[in-house]
C-alpha positions in Angstrom: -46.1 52.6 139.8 -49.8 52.2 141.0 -51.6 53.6 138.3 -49.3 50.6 136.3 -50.9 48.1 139.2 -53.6 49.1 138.7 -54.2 49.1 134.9 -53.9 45.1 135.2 -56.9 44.9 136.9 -59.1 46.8 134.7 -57.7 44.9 131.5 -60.3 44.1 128.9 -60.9 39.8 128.9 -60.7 37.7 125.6 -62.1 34.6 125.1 -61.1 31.4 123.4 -59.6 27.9 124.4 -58.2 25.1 122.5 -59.4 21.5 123.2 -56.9 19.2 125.1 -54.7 22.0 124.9 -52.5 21.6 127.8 -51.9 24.2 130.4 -48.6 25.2 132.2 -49.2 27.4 134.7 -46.5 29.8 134.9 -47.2 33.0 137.0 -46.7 35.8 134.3 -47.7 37.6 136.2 -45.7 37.6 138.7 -42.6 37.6 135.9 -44.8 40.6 134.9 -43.9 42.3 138.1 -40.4 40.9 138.0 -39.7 42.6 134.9 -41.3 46.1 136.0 -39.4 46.2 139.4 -36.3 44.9 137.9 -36.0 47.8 135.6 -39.2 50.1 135.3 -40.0 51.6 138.5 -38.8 54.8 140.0 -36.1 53.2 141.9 -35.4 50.3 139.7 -33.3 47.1 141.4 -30.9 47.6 137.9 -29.7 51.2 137.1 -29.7 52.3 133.7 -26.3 51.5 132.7 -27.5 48.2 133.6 -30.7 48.6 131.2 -28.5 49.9 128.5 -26.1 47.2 128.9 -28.9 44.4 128.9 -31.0 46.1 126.0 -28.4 47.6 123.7 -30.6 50.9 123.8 -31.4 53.6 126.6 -34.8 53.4 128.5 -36.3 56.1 127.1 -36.3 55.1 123.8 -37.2 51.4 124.5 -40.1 53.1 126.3 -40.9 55.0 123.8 -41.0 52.1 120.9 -43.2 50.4 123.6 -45.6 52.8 123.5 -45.5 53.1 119.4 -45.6 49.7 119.1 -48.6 49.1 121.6 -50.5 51.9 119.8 -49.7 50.4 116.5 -51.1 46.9 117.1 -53.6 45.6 119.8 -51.2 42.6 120.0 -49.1 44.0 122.2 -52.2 45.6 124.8 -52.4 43.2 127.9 -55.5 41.5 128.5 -57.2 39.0 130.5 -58.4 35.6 128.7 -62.2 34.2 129.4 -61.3 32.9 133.5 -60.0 36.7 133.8 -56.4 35.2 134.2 -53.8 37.9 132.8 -51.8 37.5 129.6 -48.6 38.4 128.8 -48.1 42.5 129.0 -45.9 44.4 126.3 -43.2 44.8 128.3 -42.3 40.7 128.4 -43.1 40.4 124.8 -40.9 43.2 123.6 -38.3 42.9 125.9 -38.4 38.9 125.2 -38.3 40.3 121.0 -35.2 42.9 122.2 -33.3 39.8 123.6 -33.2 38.1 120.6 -32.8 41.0 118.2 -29.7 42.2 120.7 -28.2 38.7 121.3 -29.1 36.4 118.7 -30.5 34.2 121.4 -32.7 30.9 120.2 -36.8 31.7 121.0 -37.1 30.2 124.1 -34.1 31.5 125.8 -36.1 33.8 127.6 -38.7 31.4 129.2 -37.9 30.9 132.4 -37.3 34.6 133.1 -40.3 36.1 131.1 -42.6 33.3 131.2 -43.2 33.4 127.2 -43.6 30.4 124.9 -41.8 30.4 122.0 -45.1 30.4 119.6 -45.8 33.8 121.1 -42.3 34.5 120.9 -42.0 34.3 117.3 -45.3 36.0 116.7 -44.0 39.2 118.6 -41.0 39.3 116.5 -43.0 39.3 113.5 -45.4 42.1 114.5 -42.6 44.1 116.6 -41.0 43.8 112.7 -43.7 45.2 111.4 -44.7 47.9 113.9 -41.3 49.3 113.8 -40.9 49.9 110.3 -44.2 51.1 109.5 -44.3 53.5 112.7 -40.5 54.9 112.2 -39.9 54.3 108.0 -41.1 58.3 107.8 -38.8 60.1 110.2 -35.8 57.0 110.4 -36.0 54.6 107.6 -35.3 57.4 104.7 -33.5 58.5 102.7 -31.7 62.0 103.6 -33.7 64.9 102.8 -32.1 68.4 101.5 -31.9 69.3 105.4 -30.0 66.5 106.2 -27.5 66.9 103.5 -27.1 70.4 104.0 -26.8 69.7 107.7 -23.5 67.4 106.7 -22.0 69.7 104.3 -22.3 72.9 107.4 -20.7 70.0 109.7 -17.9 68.7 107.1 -17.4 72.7 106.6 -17.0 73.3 110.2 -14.6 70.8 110.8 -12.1 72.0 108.0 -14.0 69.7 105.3 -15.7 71.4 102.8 -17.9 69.8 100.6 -17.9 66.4 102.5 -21.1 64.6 103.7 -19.3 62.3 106.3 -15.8 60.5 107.1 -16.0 56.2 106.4 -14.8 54.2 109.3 -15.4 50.2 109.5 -15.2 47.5 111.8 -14.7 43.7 111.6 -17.6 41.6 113.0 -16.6 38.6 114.6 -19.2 35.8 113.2 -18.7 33.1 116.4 -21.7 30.4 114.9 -20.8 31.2 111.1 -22.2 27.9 109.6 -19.3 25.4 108.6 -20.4 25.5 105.1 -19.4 28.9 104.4 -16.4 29.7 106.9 -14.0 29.8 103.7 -16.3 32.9 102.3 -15.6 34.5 105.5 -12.3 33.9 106.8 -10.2 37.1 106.9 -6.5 37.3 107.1 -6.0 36.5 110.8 -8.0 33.6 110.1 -11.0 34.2 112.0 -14.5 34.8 110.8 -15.5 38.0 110.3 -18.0 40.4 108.5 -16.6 44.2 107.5 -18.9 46.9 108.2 -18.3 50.3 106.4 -20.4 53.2 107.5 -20.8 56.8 107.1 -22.9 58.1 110.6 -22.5 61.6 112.3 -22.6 62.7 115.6 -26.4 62.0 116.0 -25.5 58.6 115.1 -27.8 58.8 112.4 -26.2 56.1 109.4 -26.8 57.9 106.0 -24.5 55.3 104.2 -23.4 51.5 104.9 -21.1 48.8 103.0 -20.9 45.2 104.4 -17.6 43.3 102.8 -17.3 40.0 102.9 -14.7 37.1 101.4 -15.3 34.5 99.0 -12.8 33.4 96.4 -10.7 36.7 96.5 -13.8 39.0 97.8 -16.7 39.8 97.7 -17.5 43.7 97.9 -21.6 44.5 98.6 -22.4 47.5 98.7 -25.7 49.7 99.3 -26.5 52.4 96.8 -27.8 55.8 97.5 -28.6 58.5 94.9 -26.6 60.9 97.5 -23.9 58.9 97.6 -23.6 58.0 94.4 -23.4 60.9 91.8 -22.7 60.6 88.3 -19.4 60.8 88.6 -18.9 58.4 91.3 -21.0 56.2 89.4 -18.4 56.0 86.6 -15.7 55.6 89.2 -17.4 52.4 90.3 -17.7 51.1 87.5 -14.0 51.7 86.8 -13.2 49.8 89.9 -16.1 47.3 89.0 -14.2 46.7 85.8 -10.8 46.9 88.2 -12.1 43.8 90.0 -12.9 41.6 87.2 -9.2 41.9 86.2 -8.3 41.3 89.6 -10.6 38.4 90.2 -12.4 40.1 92.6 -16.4 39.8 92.1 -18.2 43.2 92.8 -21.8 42.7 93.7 -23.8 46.7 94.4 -27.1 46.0 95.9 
């Protein structure tokens, strides 16, 4: 917790200043300090399950994609403008990006507990966005290597499935703000609004496959493709059933 303290006052300054821009002194700082002693120190005034439930994700990790994130653009590093006055530190620009990414929440929902306007609010997204993919794409954003397949054949063989790579399950999202305009492309049986999700994930909860169904006319079926998914003869099998919608009047879109 010092050496934290005491990084903000050895922060680099930046200069720059807009013409009649006006200024709104809102003690970021101070949020700053909030926000660290509300869930960062040692003895935190919310527990973990708290942070987890807040978040969506464990500490550790959201620490961790701090620290990537911070290392991968100078964005994110804290600093002190030309009157030495602190800026905004990663942790209330990420954790303002990880509300909205969690919650859906409009840009300047966080304001008035992070102190962060919602210019820099979009402009954290964007370059979180980017961070992210280009620091995990190699080890997360991939596609299964011979490992990881072999890895899911030894668990599907173990559990008394040989030859499987993973079970399907699915879920129905509940879409509370679906736009008005297209509530009849996603009204499901009960009459709500919902989006399917179809996934394949093991026990790591690592997703290897993913189908998102939704209604329109009949239905719509989208689909993602993956070469390990989708051999040769599953290929003709989807096209079967491809051929099995049109009949139907069901549109099949594979993406």
């Amino acid at each position: 917790m010092a050496q934290y303290l005491n990084q903000q006052n050895n922060l680099v300054t930046r200069g720059g200043s807009i013409p009649g821009h006006i200024v709104i002194h809102q003690d970021r700082k101070n949020a700053d300090r909030c926000l660290f002693y509300d869930y960062f120190t040692e003895n935190p005034r919310y527990n973990y399950q708290m942070f987890h439930r807040c978040f969506r994700i464990g500490i550790s990790l959201f620490l961790r994609i701090v620290e990537k994130v911070k290392a991968h653009y100078n964005y994110f590093v804290q600093r002190r403008d030309s009157v030495a006055r602190l800026g905004l530190s990663a942790l209330q620009k990420i954790t303002a990006v990880f509300r909205m990414l969690a919650y859906g929440c409009p840009v300047n929902d966080t304001n008035e507990y992070i102190k962060i306007e919602k210019s820099t609010t979009i402009e954290s997204l964007k370059r979180f966005c980017h961070a992210v993919v280009e620091e995990f794409t190699g080890e997360y954003l991939r596609s299964p290597s011979a490992i990881d397949v072999a890895r899911l054949l030894r668990i599907g063989k173990d559990r008394g499935f040989p030859g499987i790579l993973g079970s399907i399950d699915f879920m129905h999202w509940k879409w509370k703000n679906c736009p008005t305009a297209w509530a009849g492309q996603y009204a499901s049986h009960s009459g709500s609004l919902t989006i399917i999700l179809e996934v394949v994930v093991d026990y790591d909860l690592w997703i290897w496959q993913h189908i998102l169904v939704c209604l329109v006319q009949t239905m719509i079926l989208m689909c993602s493709k993956h070469p390990i998914f989708f051999p040769t003869s599953l290929k003709v099998l989807l096209l079967q059933l491809i051929m099995l919608f049109k009949e139907k009047n069901i549109i099949c879109v594979i993406i």
